[in-house]
C-alpha positions in Angstrom: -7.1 -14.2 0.9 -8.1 -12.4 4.0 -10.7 -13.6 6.4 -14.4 -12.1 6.0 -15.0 -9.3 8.7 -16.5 -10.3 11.4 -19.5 -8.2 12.3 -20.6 -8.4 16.2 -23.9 -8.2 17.4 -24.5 -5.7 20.7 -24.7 -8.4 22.9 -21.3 -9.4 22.2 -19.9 -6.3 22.5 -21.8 -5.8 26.0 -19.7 -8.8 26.9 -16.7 -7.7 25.8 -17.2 -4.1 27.8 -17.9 -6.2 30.9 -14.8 -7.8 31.0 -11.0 -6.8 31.7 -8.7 -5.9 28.7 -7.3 -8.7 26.9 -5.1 -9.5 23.4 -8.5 -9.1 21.7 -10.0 -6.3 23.5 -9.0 -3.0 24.2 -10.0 0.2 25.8 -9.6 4.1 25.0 -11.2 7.2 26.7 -10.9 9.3 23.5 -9.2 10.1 19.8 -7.1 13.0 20.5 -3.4 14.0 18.6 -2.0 12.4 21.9 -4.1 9.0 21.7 -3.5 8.5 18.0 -0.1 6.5 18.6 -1.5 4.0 21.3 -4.4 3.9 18.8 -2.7 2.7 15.7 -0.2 0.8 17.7 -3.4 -1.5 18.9 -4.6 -1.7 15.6 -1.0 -2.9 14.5 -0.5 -5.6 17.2 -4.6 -6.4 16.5 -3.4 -7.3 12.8 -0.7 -9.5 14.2 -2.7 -11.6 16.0 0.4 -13.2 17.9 -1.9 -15.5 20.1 -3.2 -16.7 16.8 -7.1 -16.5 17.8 -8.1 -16.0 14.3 -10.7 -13.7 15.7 -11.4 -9.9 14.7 -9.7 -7.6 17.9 -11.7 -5.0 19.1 -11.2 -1.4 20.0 -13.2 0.6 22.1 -12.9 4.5 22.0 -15.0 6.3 24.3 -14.5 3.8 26.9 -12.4 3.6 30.8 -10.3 0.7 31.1 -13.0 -0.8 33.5 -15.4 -0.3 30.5 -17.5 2.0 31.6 -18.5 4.3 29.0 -17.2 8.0 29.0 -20.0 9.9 26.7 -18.3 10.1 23.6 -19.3 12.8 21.8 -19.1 10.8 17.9 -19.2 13.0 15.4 -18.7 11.9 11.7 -15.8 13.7 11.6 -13.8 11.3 14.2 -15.1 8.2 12.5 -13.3 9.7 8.8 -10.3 10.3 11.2 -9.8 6.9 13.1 -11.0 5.3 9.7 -8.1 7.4 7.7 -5.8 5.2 9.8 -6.0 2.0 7.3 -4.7 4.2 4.4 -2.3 6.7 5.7 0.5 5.0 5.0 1.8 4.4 8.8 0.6 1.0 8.9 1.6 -1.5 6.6 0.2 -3.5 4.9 -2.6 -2.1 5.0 -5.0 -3.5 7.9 -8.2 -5.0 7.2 -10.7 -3.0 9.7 -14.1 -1.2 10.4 -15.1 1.7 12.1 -18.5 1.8 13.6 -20.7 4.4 15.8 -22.5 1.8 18.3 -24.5 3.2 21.3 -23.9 0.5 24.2 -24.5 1.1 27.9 -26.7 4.0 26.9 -23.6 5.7 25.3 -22.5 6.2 22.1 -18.7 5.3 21.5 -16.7 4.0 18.6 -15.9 0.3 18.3 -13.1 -0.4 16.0 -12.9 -4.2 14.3 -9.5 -5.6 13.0 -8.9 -8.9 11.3 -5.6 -10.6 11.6 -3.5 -10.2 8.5 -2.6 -12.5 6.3 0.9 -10.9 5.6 2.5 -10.6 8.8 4.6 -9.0 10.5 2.6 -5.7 9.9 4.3 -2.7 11.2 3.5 1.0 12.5 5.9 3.4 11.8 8.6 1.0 11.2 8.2 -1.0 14.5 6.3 -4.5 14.8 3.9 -4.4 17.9 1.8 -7.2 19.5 -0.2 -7.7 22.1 0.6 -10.1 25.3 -2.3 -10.2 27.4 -3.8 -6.5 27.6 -0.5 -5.6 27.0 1.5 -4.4 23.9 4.8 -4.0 23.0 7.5 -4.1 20.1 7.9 -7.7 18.6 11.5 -9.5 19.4 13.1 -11.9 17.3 11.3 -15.0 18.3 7.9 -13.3 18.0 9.0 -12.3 14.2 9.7 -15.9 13.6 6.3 -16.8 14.6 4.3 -14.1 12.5 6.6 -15.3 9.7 5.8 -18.5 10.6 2.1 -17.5 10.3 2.2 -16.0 6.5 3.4 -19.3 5.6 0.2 -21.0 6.4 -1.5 -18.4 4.9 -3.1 -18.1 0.8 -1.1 -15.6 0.8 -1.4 -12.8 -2.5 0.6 -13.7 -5.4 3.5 -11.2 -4.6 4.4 -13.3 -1.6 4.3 -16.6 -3.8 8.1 -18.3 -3.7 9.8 -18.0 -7.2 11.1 -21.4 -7.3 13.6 -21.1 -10.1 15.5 -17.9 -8.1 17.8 -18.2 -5.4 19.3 -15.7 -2.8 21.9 -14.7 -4.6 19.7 -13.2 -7.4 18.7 -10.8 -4.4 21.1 -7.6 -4.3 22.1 -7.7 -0.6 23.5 -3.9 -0.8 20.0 -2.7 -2.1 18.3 -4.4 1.1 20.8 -3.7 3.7 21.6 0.1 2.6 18.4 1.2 1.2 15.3 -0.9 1.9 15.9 -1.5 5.7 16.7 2.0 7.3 13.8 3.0 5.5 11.2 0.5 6.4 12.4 -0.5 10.3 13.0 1.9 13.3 16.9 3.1 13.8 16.4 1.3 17.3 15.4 -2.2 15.7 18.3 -2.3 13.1 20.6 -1.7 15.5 19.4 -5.1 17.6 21.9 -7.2 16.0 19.8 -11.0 17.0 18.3 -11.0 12.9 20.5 -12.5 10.5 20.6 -11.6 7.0 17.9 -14.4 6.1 15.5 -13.3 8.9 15.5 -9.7 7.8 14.5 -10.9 4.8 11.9 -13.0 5.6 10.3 -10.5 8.5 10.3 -8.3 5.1 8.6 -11.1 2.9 11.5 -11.2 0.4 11.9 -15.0 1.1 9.6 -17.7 2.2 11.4 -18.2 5.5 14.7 -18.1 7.2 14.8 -21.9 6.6 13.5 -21.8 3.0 15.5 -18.7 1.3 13.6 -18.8 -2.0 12.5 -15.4 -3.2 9.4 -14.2 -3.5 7.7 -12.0 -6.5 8.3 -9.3 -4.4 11.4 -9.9 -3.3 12.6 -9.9 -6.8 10.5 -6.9 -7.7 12.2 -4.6 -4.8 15.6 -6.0 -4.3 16.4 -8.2 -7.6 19.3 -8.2 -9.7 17.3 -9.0 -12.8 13.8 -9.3 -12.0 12.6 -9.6 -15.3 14.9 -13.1 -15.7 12.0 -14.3 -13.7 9.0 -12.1 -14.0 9.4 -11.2 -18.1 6.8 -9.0 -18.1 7.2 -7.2 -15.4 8.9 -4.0 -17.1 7.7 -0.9 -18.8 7.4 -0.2 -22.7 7.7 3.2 -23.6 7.0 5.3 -26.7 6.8 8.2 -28.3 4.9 9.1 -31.3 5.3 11.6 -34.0 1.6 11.9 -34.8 -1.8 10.9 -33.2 -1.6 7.2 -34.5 -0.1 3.9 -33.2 0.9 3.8 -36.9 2.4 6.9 -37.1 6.7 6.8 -36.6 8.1 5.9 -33.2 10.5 9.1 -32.3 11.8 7.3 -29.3 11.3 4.0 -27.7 12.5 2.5 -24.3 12.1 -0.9 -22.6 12.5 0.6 -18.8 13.6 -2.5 -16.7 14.9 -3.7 -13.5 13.1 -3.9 -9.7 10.2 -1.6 -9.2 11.9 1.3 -7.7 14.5 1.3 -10.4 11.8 1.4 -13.1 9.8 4.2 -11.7 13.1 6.4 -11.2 14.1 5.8 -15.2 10.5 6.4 -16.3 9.9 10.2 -14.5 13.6 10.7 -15.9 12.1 9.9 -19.5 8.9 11.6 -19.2 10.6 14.9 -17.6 12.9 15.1 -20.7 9.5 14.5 -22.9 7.3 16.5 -21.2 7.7 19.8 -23.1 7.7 23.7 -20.8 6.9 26.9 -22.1 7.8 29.7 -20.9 5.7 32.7 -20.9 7.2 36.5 -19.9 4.7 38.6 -21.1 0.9 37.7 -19.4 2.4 37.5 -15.9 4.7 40.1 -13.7 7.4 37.1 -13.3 8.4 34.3 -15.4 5.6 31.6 -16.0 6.9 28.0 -17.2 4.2 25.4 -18.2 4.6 21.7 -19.3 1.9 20.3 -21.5 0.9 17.4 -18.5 1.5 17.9 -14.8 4.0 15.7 -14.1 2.0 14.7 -10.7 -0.4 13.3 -12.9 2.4 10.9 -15.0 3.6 9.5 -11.0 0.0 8.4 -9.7 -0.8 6.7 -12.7 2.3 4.7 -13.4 2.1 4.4 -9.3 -0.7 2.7 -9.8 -0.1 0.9 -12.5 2.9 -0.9 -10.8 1.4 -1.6 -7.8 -2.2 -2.7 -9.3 -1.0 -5.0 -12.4 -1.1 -8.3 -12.2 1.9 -10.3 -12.2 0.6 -13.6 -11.9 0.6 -15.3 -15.3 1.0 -12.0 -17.6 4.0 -11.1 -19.5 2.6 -8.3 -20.7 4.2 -5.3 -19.8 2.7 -1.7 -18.6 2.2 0.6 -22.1 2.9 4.4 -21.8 2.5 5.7 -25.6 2.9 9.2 -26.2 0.9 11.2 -29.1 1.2 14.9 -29.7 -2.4 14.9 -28.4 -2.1 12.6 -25.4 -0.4 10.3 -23.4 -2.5 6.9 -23.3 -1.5 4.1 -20.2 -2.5 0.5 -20.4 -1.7 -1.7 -16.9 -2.2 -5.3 -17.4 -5.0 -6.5 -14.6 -8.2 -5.2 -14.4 -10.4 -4.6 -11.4 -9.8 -6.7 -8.3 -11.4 -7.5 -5.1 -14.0 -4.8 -4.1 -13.3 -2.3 -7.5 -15.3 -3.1 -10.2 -15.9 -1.0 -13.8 -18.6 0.7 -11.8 -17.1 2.1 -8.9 -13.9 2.6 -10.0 -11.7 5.5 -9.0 -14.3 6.4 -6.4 -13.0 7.7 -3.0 -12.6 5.3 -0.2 -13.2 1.5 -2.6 -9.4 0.1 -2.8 -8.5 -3.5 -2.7 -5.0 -4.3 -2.9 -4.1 -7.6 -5.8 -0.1 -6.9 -4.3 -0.4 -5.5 -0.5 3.7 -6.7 -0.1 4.4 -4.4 -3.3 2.0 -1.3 -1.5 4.8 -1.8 1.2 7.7 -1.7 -0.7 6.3 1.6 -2.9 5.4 3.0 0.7 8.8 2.5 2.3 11.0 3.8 -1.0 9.0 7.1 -1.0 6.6 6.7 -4.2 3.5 6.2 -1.9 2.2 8.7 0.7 -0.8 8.0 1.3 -3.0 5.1 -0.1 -6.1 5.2 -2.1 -5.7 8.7 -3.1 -3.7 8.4 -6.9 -6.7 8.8 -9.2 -8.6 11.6 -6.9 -4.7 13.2 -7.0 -4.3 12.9 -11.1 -7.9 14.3 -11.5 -6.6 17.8 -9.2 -3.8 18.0 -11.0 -5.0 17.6 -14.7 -7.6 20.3 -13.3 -5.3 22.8 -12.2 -3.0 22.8 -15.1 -6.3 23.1 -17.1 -6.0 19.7 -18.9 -8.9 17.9 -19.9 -10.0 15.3 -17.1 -8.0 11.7 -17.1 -10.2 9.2 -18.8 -10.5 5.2 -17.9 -11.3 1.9 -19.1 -11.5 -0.9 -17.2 -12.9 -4.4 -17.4 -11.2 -7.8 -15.9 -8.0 -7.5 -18.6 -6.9 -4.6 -17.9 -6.8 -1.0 -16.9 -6.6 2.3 -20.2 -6.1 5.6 -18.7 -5.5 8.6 -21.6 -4.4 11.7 -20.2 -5.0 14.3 -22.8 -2.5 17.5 -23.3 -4.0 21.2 -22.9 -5.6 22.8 -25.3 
């Protein structure tokens, strides 16, 4: 579990502002397209924590690097923008941060709070940075070793648990090496050739370590050969229904297994094919073709639903039953961490039960942008003019019921 955010009083940040830059602290004059780099870059090697302080690192914005204060003008609009950095997607995993409007010095300016993260290396755009002093720069091998070194110490989240009974060889080394990595690390980085095969994997949390090569739930999950030979019920049942009734006949039925990217690729094949158009040639000038669900709306849910569920003692697998009236999902693992029944689906409240399998969804394509699925599904379902998704959710787990046109 991550550390508790630290929150500092104005005295402390009045210290920090009086002295030099360090691995901890950092200045910025502003938040403009050409900052927004150095600015997430800081925020990357912040997560890091290479020095290992165990300590929230701070980022001023609106400040000279001798820390004198620049008269920021703050608007609520740059807070949402540096805050959109922890869920665009750039950074991963995710970073644990805050973004506060704090007038110090008789200025307002932005300070920016980062907790290390549990699930190092983190990475920005493919490249591992850390700090060295007031410095920061892309990781080399040795310092991977030592932020892998770090997650090991760690309670780390369940998908980065060892799987005891597996061994390397039931990772597929062609799926890492030809699709995972030039998708995940900078051209530049691959083509350093001082990581071996087993410190790839472990800079990517697919093993423990380069010493200990057991895999880990999410090693099996994105790179298996059979996943489910470890994690049974880590697949997904589908069926469809001639009728409006659970006991009404099954028409077609699949058990959709392998890793995660594998599963997601078979299911959109199977709901495409299912997912009747019509075609209509006489309201409009040109052509019109209309399915019965947006298919936009089918991929954030079962997005969702893969990365959300819980894995840890459940061999239960996710449920998509289709009726003629409706397609009802059912994702094993309820609410987690900051979600509860209340404020689910609610802009801006996401907690992460499996931050490595966020990653690996991010890298393969399937996630864009995080914390946005359900406010996506309810825009789609809109503009086809399909009734809005419903939910239920408690601690088990998570019913959505997308309902077909009228």
């Amino acid at each position: 579990m991550e550390m508790q955010m630290q929150k500092f009083t104005d005295d402390e940040l009045l210290r920090m502002l009086s002295e030099s830059e360090t691995d901890r602290i950092e200045f910025k004059e502003s938040f403009q397209k050409s900052d927004a780099d150095k600015v997430c870059q800081a925020i990357c090697a912040f997560a890091n924590d290479l020095p290992n302080h165990d300590r929230a690192g701070v980022l001023f914005i609106g400040v000279k690097d001798n820390g004198e204060p620049v008269g920021l003008d703050v608007s609520d609009e740059l807070l949402r923008n540096i805050a959109a950095i922890r869920s665009d997607g750039y950074i991963i995993p995710l970073p644990t941060m805050t973004v506060e409007k704090r007038h110090l010095e008789g200025a307002d300016m932005v300070v920016v709070m980062v907790m290390p993260s549990d699930a190092t290396p983190v990475r920005y755009k493919g490249r591992i940075w850390i700090r060295t002093g007031p410095r920061q720069g892309i990781a080399g091998a040795n310092d991977e070793r030592i932020l892998n070194e770090k997650r090991r110490h760690k309670d780390i989240h369940f998908d980065q648990h060892p799987v005891h009974s597996a061994t390397i060889d039931d990772l597929s080394r062609s799926i890492f090496e030809n699709e995972y990595l030039p998708q995940a690390f900078a051209p530049e980085i691959l083509e350093a050739n001082d990581r071996s095969y087993e410190e790839r994997l472990a800079s990517c949390r697919m093993v423990v370590s380069k010493e200990d090569t057991t895999p880990t739930v999410v090693g099996l999950l994105a790179i298996g050969k059979r996943p489910q030979d470890f994690l049974p019920g880590a697949y997904i049942q589908f069926l469809k229904i001639d009728g409006t009734k659970l006991a009404d006949d099954v028409i077609d039925e699949h058990e959709i297994k392998g890793g995660v990217v594998e599963m997601l690729r078979v299911i959109e094949l199977v709901l495409r094919a299912h997912n009747s158009t019509a075609v209509d040639i006489l309201s409009q000038p040109t052509h019109r073709m209309t399915s019965s669900y947006p298919h936009s709306a089918f991929q954030q849910i079962l997005y969702n639903a893969v990365l959300h569920r819980s894995y840890e003692g459940n061999n239960a697998p996710i449920k998509l039953s289709w009726f003629d009236d409706r397609v009802e999902i059912i994702s094993p693992g309820g609410c987690f961490g900051d979600v509860t029944p209340q404020n689910f689906g609610e802009p801006g409240i996401v907690s992460y039960r499996n931050p490595a399998i966020a990653d690996v969804l991010k890298t393969f394509g399937f996630v864009q942008k995080f914390g946005r699925g359900i406010a996506t599904t309810k825009a789609a379902m809109e503009r086809s003019g399909n009734p809005p998704p419903e939910f239920k959710v408690d601690a088990r787990f998570v019913f959505c019921t997308l309902r077909a046109r009228s």
